[in-house]
N, C-alpha and C positions, 0 to 999 in steps of 0.2 A: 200455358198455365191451366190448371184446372177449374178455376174459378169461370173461364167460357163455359164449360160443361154444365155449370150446377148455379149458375147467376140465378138469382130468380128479376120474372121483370118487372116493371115499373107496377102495369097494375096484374101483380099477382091472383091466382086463382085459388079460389079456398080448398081444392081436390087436389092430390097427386097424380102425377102423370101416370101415362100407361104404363103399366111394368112397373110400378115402386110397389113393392111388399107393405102393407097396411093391416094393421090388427087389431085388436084388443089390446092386446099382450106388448106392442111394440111395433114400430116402422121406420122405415126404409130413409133413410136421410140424404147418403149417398148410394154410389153402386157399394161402397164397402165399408159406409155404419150405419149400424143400427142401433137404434134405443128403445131400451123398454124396461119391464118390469124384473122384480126377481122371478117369477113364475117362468115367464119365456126363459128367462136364464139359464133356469134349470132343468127347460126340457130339454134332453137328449135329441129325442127325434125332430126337433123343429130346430135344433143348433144345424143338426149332421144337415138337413133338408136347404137351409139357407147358407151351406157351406161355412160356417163363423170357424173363421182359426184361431182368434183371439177375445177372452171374456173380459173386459175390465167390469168392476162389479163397487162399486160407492158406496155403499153401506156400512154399518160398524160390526158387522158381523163377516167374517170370511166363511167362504164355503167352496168346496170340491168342483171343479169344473164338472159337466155332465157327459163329457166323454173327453177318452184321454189324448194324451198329445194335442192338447188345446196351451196358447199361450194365455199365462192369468194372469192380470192385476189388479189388486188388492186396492183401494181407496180409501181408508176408515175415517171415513165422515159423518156426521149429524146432518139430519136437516134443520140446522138451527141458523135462523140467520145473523149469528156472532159465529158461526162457524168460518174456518180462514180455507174456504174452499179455494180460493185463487193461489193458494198455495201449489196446488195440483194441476194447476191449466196447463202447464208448459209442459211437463210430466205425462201425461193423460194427452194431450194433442200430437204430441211426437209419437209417444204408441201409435195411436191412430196412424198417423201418417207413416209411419216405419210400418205396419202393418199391409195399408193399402200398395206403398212401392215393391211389395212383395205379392201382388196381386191377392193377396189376404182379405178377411172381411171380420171386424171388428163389433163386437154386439158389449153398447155400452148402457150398464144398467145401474138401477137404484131398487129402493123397493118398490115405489108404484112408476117408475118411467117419467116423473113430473118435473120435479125442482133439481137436485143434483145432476142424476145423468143429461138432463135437459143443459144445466147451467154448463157443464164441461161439453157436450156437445157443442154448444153458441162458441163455445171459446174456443174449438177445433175449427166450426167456420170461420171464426175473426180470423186467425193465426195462421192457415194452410188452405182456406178455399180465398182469402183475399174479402170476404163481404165483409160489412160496415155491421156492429152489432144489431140495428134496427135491420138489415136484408138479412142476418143468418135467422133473428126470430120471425120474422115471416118465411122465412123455407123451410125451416123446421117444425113452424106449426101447420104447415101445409100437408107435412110427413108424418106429423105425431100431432096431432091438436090438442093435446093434454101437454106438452111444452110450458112449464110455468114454474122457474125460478123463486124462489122466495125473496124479498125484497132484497134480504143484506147479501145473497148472491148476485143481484140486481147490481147494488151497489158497486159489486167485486167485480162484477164484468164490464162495467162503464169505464172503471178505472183502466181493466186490463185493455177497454179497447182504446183508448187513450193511447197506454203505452206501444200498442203496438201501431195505430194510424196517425196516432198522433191528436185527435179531437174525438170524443164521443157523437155517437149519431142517437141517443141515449138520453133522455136525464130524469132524475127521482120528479115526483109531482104530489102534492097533498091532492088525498080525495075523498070523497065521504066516504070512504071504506078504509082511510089511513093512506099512508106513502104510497105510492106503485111508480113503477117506471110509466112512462107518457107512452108507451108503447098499446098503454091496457086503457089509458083513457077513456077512447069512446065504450069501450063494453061494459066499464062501470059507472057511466054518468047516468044511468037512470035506476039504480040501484036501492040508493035511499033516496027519497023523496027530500026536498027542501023543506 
């Protein structure tokens, strides 16, 4: 399984390994996704450069791949959190994965690389690398540290890793800044002052 390959371990490192593609723009998740912004999306020369054969693109806006004979898919979501993104996980993780069994490389984006493409990224980890929703968000912020779901995606992916482990590694928490997954705990407890 591929999950030996891309396990993260117990105490994780806040850097990417040698060789993982990191940017701005977008990083390196597995050998064959990537997540980032619409700008990387739409560079041509950094698609062809990072070999990407497939664009999925999250946004409510469709647009042109940036060079042809690229596989596209379309998302049209909000970042809203009543948005029913988990509608798309299964959808969006199978590309993924049908993508990479073709030795393909998949570049999944939104408009700023944050909350959607992030949240369908986690849900490709839970789904086809085998990690537990708290290990895909620590690998993925290791790869992209801008990784940050909005809460009601939060919520969508608890559930969905439920369904597929069967228990949440996951749960919502009140905190002075409102609901968050317990994921985000420590980096917002000193936020507002008591």
């Amino acid at each position: 399984m591929l999950r030996a390959l891309f396990a993260p371990p117990v105490d994780m490192v806040t850097t990417p390994p040698v060789g993982v593609y990191k940017s701005a723009g977008l990083g390196q998740i597995t050998d064959h996704l990537f997540v980032g912004n619409s700008k990387a999306a739409s560079d041509g020369a950094l698609v062809a450069a990072l070999s990407i054969t497939c664009i999925i693109n999250a946004t409510q806006k469709a647009t042109e791949p940036p060079l042809s004979g690229l596989e596209y898919m379309w998302v049209p979501v909000a970042d809203c959190p009543e948005e029913p993104l988990s509608a798309h996980f299964d959808a969006v993780a199978q590309r993924i994965h049908a993508v990479a069994s073709r030795s393909g490389r998949t570049l999944l984006h939104c408009n700023a690389g944050v909350s959607r493409s992030g949240a369908l990224c986690l849900a490709y980890l839970v789904r086809y690398q085998g990690m537990t929703l708290a290990e895909a968000h620590s690998w993925a912020r290791t790869r992209r540290p801008m990784v940050r779901p909005n809460p009601g995606f939060w919520r969508q992916l608890i559930e969905y890793e439920r369904e597929v482990h069967g228990r949440p590694t996951v749960q919502m928490i009140q905190s002075p800044v409102g609901e968050i997954p317990d994921v985000y705990e420590q980096e917002t407890k000193d936020l507002i002052p008591c």
